[in-house]
C-alpha positions in Angstrom: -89.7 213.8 128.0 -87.0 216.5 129.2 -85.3 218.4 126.6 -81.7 217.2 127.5 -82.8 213.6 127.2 -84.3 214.4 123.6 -80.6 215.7 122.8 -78.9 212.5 124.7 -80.9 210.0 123.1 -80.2 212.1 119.4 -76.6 212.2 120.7 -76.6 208.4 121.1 -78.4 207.9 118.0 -75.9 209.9 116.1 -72.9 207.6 117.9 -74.1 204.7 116.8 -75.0 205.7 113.2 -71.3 207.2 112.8 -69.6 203.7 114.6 -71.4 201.9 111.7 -68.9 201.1 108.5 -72.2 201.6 106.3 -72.5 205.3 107.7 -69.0 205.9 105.9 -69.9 204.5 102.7 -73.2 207.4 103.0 -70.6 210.1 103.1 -69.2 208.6 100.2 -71.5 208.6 97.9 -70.0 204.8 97.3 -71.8 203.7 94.3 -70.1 199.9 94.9 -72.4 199.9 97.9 -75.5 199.9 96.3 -77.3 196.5 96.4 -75.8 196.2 99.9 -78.1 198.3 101.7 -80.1 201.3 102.1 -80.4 204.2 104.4 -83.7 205.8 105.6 -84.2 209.3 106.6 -86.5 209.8 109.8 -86.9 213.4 109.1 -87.6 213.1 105.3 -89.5 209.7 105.8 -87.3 208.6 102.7 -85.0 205.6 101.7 -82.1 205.9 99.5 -79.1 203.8 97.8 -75.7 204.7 99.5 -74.7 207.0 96.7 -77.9 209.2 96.2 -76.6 212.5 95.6 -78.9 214.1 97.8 -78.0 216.3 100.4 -76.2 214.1 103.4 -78.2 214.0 106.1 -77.7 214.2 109.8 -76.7 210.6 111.4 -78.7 210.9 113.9 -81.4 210.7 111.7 -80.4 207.8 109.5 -81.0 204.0 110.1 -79.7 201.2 107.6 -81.6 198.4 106.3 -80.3 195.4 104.2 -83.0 195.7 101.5 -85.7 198.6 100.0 -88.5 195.9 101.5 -87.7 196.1 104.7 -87.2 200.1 105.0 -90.9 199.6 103.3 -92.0 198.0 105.6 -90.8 199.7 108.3 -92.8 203.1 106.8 -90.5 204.7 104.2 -90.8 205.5 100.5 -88.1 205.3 98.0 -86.5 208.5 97.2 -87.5 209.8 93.6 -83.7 210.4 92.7 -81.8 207.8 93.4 -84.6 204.8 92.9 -83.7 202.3 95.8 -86.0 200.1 94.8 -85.6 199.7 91.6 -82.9 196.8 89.7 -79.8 198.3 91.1 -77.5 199.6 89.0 -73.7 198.6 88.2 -71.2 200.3 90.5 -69.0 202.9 89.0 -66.1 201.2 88.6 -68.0 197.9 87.0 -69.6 200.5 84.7 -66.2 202.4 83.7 -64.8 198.8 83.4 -67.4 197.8 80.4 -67.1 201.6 78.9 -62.9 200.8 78.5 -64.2 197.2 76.9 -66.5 198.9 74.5 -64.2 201.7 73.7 -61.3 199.0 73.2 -63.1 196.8 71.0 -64.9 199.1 68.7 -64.1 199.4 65.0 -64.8 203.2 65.5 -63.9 205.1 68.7 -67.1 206.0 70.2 -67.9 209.6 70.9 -68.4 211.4 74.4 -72.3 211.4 73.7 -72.6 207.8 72.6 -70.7 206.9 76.0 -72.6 209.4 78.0 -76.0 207.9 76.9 -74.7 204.2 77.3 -73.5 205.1 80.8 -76.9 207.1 81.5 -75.6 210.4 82.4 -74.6 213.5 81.4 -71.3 214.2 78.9 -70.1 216.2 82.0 -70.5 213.9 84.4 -69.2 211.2 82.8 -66.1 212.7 81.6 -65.5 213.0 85.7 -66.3 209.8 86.7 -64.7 208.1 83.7 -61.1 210.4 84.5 -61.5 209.0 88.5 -62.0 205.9 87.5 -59.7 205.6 84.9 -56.9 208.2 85.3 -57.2 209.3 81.7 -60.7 211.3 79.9 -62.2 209.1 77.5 -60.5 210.5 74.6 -57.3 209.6 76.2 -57.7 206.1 77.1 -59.3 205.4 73.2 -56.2 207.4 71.9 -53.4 205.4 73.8 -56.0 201.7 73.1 -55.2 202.6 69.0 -51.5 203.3 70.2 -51.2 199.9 71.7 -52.9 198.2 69.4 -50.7 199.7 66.2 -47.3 198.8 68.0 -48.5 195.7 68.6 -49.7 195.5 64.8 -46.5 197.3 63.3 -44.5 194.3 65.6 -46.2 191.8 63.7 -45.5 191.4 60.1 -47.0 188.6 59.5 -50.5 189.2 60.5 -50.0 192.9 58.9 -47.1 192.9 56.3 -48.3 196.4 55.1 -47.6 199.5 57.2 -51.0 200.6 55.9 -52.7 197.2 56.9 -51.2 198.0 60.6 -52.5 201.5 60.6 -56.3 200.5 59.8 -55.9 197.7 62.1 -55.1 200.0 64.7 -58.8 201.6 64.0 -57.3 204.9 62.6 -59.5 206.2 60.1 -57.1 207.5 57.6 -53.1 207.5 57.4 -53.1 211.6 57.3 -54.6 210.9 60.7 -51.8 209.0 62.1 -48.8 210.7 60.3 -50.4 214.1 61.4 -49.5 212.5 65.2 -47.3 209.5 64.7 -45.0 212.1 67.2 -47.4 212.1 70.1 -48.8 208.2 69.1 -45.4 206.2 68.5 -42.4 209.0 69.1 -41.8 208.3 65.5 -43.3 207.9 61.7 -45.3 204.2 61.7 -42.2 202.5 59.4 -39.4 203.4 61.8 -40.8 202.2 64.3 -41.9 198.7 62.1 -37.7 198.4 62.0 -37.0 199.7 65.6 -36.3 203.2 65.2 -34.0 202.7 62.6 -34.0 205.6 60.4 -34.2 207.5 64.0 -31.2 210.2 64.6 -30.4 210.3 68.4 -27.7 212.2 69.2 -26.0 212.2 72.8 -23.3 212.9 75.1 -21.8 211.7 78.5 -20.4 214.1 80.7 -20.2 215.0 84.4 -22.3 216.8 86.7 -22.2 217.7 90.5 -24.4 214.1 91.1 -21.8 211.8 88.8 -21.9 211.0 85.2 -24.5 212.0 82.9 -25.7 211.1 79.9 -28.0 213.6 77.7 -29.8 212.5 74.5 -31.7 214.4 71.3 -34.3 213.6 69.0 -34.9 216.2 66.1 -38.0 216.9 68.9 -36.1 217.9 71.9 -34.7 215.8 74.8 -35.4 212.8 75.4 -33.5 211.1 77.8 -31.2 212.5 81.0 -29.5 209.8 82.5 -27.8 209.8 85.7 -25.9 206.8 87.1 -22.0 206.0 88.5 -20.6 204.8 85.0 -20.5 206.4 81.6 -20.6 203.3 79.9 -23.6 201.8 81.7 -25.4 204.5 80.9 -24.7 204.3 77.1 -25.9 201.1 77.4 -29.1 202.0 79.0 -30.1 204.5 76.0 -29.3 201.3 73.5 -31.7 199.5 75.6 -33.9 202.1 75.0 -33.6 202.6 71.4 -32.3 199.1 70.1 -32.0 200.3 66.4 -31.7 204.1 66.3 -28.8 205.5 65.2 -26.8 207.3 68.0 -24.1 209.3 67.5 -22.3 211.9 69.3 -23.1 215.3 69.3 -21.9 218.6 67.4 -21.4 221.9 68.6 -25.2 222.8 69.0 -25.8 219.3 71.0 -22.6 220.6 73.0 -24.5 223.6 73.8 -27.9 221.7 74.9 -25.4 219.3 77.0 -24.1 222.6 78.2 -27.5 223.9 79.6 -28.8 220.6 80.8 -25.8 220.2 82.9 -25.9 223.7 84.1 -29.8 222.5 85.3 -29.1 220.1 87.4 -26.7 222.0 89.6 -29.1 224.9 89.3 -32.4 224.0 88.6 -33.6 227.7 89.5 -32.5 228.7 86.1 -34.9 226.8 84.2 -34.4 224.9 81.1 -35.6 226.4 78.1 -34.7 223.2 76.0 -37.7 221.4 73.9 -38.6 217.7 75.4 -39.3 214.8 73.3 -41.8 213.1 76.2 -42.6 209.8 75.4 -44.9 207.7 77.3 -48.7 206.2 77.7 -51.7 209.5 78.2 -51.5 208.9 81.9 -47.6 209.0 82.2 -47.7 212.2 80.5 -50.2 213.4 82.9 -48.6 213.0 85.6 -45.3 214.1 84.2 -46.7 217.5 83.4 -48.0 217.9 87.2 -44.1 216.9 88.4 -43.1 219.5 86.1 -45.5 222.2 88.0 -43.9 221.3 91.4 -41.8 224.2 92.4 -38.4 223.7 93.2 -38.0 223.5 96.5 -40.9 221.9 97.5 -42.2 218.4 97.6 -45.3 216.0 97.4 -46.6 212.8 98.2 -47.6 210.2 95.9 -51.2 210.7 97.1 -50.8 214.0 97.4 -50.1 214.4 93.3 -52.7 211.5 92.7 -55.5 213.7 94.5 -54.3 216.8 92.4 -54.9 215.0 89.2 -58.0 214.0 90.4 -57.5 210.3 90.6 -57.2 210.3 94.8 -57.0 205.9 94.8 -54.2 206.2 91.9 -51.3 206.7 94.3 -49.9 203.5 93.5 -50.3 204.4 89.4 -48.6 207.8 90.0 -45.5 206.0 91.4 -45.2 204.1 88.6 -45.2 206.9 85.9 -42.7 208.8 88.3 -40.4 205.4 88.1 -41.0 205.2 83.9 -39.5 208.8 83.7 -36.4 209.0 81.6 -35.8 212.0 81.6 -34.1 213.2 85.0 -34.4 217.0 87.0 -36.4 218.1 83.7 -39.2 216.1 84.5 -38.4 216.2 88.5 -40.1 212.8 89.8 -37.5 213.5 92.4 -39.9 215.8 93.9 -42.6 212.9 95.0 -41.8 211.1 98.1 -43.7 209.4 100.3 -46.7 210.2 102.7 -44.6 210.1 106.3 -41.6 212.5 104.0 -39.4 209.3 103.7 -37.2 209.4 101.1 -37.9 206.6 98.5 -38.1 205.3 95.0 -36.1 207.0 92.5 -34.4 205.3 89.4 -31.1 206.7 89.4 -31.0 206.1 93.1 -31.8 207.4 96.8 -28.6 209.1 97.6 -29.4 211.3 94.1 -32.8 212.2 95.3 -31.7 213.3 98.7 -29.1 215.4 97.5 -31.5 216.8 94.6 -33.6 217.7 97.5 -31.0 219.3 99.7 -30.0 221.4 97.6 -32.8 222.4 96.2 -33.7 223.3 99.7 -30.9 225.9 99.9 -31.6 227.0 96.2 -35.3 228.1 97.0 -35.3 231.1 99.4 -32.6 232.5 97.1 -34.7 231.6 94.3 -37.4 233.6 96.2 -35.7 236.5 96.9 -34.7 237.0 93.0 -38.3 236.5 92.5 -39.4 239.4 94.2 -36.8 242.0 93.7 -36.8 241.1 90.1 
């Protein structure tokens, strides 16, 4: 046989492997594929599960069969890594799916060893696959399972009358534990939140900025809430919503110098705002409300875009919702995310608002720049 019809019929070979949907899940690595099929290996003589982390080999070397008997029979051997031919194994996502089960229904939160060796891999490992899968680390997701599970517990009085009885409910191990974060947990100590933020000071303003009227709000922890809208009273009304039995009241001269700064922001958000937040929301929310908060202004990024920089690249849909829960406006600049194409979409306080943020940002940057560099 010529030497250029060795190449063609390699060529061919390598067409057809790559026109095949299974030659995609290969690249992958897609461990829901397994069970579906295996690919053999003419050069290796080997046969492996579609998300053997071998090195990928050439397509015009691979050929798919629909079970480890018939690549047997066909002359190959299972690969010695990956096992084709042995029971197969749960998908990732099936497997991260019973980890969030066990670590939601355990009396004690389980360790990143003990979930490592029920998983069978590595601490490492698993802390990567679980954060892909999941959007959170393991530590994360068991933190904000115990958060869930004491509001729902400090809603109910009757099945735990006792703040205490709610707080070992929730599967902390002590009350120091809890108080030591009931910030971070519940935004609040355990009893205010049993009575709705009651004993909670908020104090706010409404004033008026270059995008309308704006309403700023303050915990003893920092900001946490700037509200944009089209009327003042409306967006009282939205921070009652939002904190049914606090007590609000208006601000004194120190809140009127916080108003002062915020409002000085949002027309020029090159300044910076060197105000403390009070950022409230589930572990993921916060994750992806620190990443806004790294987006320079100026510049923009999709949804996917943000989702593949937190490492969860099939959480696009996710990181729109936690840009849509933000509360606080500019701060925390959701207004930054837009969509794949650069359409303009999907902002809270309105589309108009987000395309003038934008703008002007725009015009602010270069400037921005230039200070920058000269100092």
């Amino acid at each position: 046989m010529k030497p250029s019809a060795i190449l063609t019929s390699a060529s061919e070979r390598a067409q057809q492997t790559q026109a095949d949907p299974r030659w995609a899940d290969v690249c992958a690595r897609n461990a829901g594929a397994d069970g579906r099929f295996v690919y053999a290996v003419r050069s290796t003589g080997v046969f492996c599960r579609p998300s053997c982390s071998s090195r990928q080999a050439k397509p015009e070397n691979v050929s798919f069969f629909d079970s480890p008997a018939l690549a047997q029979a066909a002359g190959y051997r299972a690969c010695k890594r990956c096992q084709p031919d042995a029971p197969s194994k749960p998908g990732h996502a099936a497997l991260m799916a019973q980890l969030c089960h066990w670590i939601a229904t355990a009396e004690e939160e389980p360790n990143l060893a003990d979930l490592a060796e029920r998983a069978g891999m590595s601490p490492f490992h698993l802390q990567r696959v679980f954060k892909a899968a999941v959007g959170v680390s393991p530590k994360a997701y068991a933190k904000a399972q115990r958060r869930e599970r004491l509001q729902a517990a400090l809603g109910d009085a009757q099945e735990a009358p006792r703040v205490i009885d709610a707080i070992f409910d929730a599967g902390f191990a002590s009350t120091a534990q809890l108080y030591r974060d009931s910030q971070a947990v519940l935004g609040m100590t355990p009893r205010q939140y049993r009575t709705g933020g009651a004993a909670q000071h908020i104090r706010f303003g409404v004033g008026e900025c270059s995008l309308g009227p704006i309403l700023v709000a303050a915990t003893e922890q920092g900001i946490c809430a700037i509200l944009l809208g089209d009327d003042a009273d409306a967006l009282v009304q939205e921070l009652q919503q939002r904190f049914p039995k606090a007590q609000l009241a208006g601000g004194d001269a120190a809140f009127e110098r916080w108003m002062a700064q915020v409002i000085g922001f949002v027309d020029e958000p090159t300044r910076g705002l060197a105000l403390p937040l009070d950022v409230r929301g589930t572990a993921f929310q916060q994750q992806v409300w620190q990443a806004l908060r790294r987006i320079p202004v100026g510049s923009t990024v999709s949804y996917s875009e943000l989702a593949r920089t937190l490492g969860m690249p099939q959480a696009s849909r996710a990181v729109a919702g936690a840009c849509a829960a933000n509360a606080i406006a500019v701060a925390i600049p959701c207004h930054r995310v837009v969509r794949s194409d650069g359409e303009i979409s999907g902002y809270r306080w309105g589309v108009d608002r987000k395309r003038a943020l934008l703008r002007h940002e725009a015009e602010l940057a270069p400037q921005a720049l230039r200070v920058a560099r000269h100092g």
